[in-house]
N, C-alpha and C positions, 0 to 999 in steps of 0.2 A: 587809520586809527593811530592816536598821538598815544609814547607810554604811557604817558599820567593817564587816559583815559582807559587803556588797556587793564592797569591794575586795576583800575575801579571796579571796572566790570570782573575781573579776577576775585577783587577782595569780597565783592557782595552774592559771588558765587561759593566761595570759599566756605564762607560763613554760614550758608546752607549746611554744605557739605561735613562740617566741622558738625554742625548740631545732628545732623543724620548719623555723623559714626558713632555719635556716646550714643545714640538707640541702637546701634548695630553691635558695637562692641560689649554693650551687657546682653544681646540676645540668644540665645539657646542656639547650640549646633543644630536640631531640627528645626527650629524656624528656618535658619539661612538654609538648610536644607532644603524644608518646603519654598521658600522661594526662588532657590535655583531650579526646582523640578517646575514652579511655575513661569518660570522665566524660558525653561526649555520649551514650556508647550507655546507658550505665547511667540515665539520664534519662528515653531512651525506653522502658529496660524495667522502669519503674519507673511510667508511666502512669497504671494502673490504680490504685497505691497514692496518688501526687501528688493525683488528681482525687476521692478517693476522703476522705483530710483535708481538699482545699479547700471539699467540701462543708459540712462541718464547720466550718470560719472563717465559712462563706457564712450557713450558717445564724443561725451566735451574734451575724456584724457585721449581720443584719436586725432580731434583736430587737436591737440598739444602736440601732436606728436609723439606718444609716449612710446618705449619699444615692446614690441609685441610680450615681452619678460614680464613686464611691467604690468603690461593689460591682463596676463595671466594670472599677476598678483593681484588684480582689481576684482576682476570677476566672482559673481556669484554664483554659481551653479545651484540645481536643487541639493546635490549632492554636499556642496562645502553650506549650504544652509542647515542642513540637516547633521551634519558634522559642527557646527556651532549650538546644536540642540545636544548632541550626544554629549558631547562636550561637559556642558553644565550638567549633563546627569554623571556623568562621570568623578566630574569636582565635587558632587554631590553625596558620591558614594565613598572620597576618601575620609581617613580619620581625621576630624577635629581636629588643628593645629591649636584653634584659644580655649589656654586654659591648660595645655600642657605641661607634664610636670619633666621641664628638661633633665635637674638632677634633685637630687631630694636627701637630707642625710641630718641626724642628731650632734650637736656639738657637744663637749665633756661637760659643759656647763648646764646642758638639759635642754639650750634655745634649738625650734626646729628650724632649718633651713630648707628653702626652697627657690630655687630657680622657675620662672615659669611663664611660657607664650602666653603673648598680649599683642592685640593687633598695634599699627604703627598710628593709624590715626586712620591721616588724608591721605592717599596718595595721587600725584599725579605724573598724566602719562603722556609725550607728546610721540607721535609716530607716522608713518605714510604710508600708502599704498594700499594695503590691506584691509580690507572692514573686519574680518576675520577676528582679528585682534583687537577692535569692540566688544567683543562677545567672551573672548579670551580674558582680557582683562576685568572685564567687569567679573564676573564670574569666579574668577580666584580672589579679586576682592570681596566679593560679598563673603565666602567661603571663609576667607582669614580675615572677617570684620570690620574690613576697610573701608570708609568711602572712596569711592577715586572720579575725578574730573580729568576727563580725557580730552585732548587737542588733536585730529589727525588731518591729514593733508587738504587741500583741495581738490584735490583728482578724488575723493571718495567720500566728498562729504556729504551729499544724498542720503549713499549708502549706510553711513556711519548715525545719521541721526535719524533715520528707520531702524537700523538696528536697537539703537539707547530706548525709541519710545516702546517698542515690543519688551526688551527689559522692566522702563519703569512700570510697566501694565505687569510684569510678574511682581514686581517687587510689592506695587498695592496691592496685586491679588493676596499677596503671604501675611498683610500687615505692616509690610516696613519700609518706611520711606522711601519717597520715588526719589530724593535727592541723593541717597548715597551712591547713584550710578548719574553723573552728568557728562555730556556731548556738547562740547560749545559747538554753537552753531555760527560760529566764524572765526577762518583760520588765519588771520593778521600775523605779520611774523611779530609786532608786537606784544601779541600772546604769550609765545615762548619765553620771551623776557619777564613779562610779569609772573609767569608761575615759579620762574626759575629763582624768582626775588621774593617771591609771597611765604617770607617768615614767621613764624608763628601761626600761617592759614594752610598750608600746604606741607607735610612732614616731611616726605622724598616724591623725586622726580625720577624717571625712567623715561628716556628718551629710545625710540626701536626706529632707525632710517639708517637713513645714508652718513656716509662718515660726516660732512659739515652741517648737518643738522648738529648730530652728536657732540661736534666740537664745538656749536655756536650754544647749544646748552649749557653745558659744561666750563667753555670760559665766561658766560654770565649767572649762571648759580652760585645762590647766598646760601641754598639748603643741599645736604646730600642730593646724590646721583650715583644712580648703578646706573651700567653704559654696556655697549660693547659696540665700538668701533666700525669692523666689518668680520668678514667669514673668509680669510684666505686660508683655507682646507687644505691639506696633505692625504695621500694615500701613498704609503711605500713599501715598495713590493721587494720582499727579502730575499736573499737569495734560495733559500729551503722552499719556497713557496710554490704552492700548486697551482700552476699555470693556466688553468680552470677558473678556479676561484680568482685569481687576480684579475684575469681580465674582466668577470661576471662582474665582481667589486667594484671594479675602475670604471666601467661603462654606466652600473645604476650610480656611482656615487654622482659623476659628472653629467650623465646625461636624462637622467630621473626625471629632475625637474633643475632650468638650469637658474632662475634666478632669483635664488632661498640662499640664507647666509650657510646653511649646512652641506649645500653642492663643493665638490673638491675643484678648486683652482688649480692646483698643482700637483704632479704626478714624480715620484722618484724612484729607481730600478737598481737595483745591483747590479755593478759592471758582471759581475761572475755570469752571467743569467740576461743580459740587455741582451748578445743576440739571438738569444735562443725566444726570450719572451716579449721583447718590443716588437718586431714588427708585427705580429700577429694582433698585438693588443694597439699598436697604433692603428695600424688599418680598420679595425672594428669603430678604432673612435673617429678617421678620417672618412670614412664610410655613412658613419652616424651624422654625419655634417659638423663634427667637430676641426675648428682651426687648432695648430698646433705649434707654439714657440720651444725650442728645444735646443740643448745646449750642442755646442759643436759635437757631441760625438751622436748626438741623438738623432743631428739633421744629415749626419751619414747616414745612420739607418734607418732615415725616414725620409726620403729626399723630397717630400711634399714639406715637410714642416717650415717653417719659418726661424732664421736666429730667433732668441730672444734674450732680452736686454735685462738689464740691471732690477728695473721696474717690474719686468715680468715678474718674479723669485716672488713679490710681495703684491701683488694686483690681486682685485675682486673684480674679475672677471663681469659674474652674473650674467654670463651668456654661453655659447659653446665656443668658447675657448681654453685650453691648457697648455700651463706650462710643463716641459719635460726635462730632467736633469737624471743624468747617469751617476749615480757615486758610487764612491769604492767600496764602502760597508757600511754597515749600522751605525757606526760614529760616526760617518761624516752624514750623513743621512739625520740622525740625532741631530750636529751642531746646525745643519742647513734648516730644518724645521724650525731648532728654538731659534735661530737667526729671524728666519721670514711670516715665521705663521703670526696670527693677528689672535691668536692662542686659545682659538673656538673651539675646532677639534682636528685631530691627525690619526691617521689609519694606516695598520701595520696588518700585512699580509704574511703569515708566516706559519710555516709547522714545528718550527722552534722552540718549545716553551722561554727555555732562558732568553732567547732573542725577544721573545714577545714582551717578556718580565723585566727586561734590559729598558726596551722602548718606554711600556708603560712609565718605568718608574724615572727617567729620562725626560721625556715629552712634558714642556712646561706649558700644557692648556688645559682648557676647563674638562675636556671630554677627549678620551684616548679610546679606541676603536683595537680592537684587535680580531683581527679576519671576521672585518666587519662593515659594513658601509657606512662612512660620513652620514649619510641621509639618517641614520637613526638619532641622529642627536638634536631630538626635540621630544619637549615637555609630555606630549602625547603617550610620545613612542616610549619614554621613562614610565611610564604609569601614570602621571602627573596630572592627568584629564586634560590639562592645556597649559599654557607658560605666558606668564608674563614678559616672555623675553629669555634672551639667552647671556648670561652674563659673561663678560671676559674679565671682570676688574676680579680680585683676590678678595674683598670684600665689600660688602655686607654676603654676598652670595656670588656662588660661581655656577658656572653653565645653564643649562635651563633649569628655572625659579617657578615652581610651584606653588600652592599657597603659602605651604611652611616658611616659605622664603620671606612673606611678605609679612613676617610677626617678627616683634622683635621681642624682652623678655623684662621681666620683672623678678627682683626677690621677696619672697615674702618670709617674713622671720617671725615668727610665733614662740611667745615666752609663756611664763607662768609667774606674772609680776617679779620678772629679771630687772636688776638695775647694774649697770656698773659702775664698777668700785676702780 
């Protein structure tokens, strides 16, 4: 596919999509209500077809070669289908973001003043691996009155455009256009470029992959982009800290699940407490089938570990590997994270309060964890029903982005035939 044709087909998609949201964005919180609850059941009764093309992805991303991470991020289970149902009831059951009164207040002059959520329009979404996030997206779109046209990889695109037709089949059952949720059904890397350039048809973009997807977005975008890069996670284990808990912490953060941007990359120890608490918490994770790169003093007491290198400190792993570093205290532990982290989340193990309150208000990312697992930082696990993604940039949004996320606002000013003078 040549650009020029790529927009085309962008632009006359768009243009759907655009007309679908002014019916969305004046529709009642219980309509988009009712049809996310009918988008949930058509999901479930659509099972058999969903698992039935994801076999299909499953098969063609093995002869890729994809790594077993990867295939786990593909798959469909009855279980993560069912979990894309709860999901939308979920989103379904939060409060109305359109139409929210952010601030509200009288001026000396008698005009009322109001701030107030308004969906963003279009949004579009490019992403890989996951179908999951078909279902995610769409779903906090309809919630917060969006339309969104979504682009996802090749290794899932079966999967992805079963998911969209079970969606548009709720969205008719509610009444409201099947265009406000579209799946292209071919993933041209030309695409990306056209959505990223589709001015005036397309409000914002959100890209969810690998870092050079993310970056080949973002240096061809003429329209906003929320982004986030990758997940190099910290969990650091304080010196005060119960020896229990930290290793509990450090094994589900890292070995949960290991190829999600929320898994911890990197691991750091108080020298006060490394030999009394690494090797027991390394072994559990050499044990676990975890590799281990670790700083000169770590690969003393870890004589399985491996040096690790400059690149270590800032990798996304997305496998069972971590890095280990011994530091001297909470400041250097502090300056090492905002050094290396990719500013997702970071996790402080500690019975400290001021230690904890130190980190917290230190830690320059979106999500700070105290005596607590990395792995909670997602949309879900916030109340959020699901997340468009987890954001690192400062703004429009940071961490994971729920509906709310995805409105932007208006003021409306109300007089009583005011003029000024």
């Amino acid at each position: 596919m040549q650009l020029q044709e790529a927009k085309e087909f962008i632009s006359d998609i768009a243009r759907q999509s655009l007309k679908a949201s002014a019916t969305l964005a004046i529709s009642s919180g219980a309509k988009r209500n009712e049809a996310l609850h009918a988008c949930a059941n058509a999901l479930r009764d659509a099972r058999a077809d969903l698992q039935s093309e994801n076999r299909k992805d499953l098969a063609q991303a093995k002869e890729l070669g994809i790594s077993p991470a990867m295939l786990d991020r593909l798959t469909l289970t009855d279980a993560r289908v069912e979990g894309m149902a709860i999901a939308m009831e979920e989103i379904a059951a939060q409060t109305d973001p359109v139409g929210e009164a952010i601030a509200a207040y009288n001026r000396p002059n008698g005009l009322r003043i109001e701030k107030r959520r308004v969906p963003i329009g279009v949004i579009g979404i490019i992403f890989e691996s996951r179908p999951n996030v078909t279902a995610d997206a769409a779903g906090l779109c309809i919630k917060s009155g969006n339309a969104c046209i979504l682009r996802g990889g090749r290794e899932a695109i079966r999967s992805n455009l079963a998911i969209a037709a079970a969606i548009r089949k709720g969205l008719a059952a509610a009444g409201l256009p099947e265009a406000c949720v579209t799946v292209l059904d071919r993933t041209d890397h030309e695409l990306v470029t056209a959505m990223a350039t589709a001015e005036g048809l397309i409000d914002l973009i959100i890209p969810r992959g690998g870092e050079n997807l993310i970056r080949a977005v973002t240096q061809a975008a003429t329209i906003p982009v929320i982004k986030h890069y990758n997940g190099n996670c910290h969990v650091y284990v304080h010196k005060s800290a119960d020896p229990e808990m930290a290793k509990k912490i450090v094994m589900n953060a890292k070995t949960q699940r290991t190829g999600v941007c929320n898994a911890a990359e990197s691991f750091l120890i108080d020298a006060a407490v490394a030999d009394e608490f690494l090797p027991t918490i390394g072994r559990a994770l050499i044990d676990a089938g975890v590799e281990i790169r670790g700083c000169r003093k770590t690969c003393k007491l870890l004589p399985a570990a491996k040096p690790a290198t400059e690149d270590d400190w800032a990798k996304e792993y997305l496998d069972m590997i971590i890095a280990i570093k011994i530091v001297d205290d909470i400041d250097a532990a502090i300056e090492h994270i905002n050094r290396y982290s990719s500013k997702h989340t970071d996790a402080i193990v500690t019975r400290d309060l001021a230690a904890a309150e130190k980190f917290a208000t230190a830690i320059d990312s979106a999500s700070v964890m105290i005596n607590a697992s990395t792995r909670f930082s997602d949309g879900g696990e916030y109340g959020l029903g699901a997340e468009i993604g987890i954001s690192t940039d400062k703004l429009h949004a940071r961490g994971p982005m729920g509906a709310a996320d995805l409105t932007t606002y208006k003021w409306i000013v109300t007089g009583n035939g005011h003029i000024r003078t």
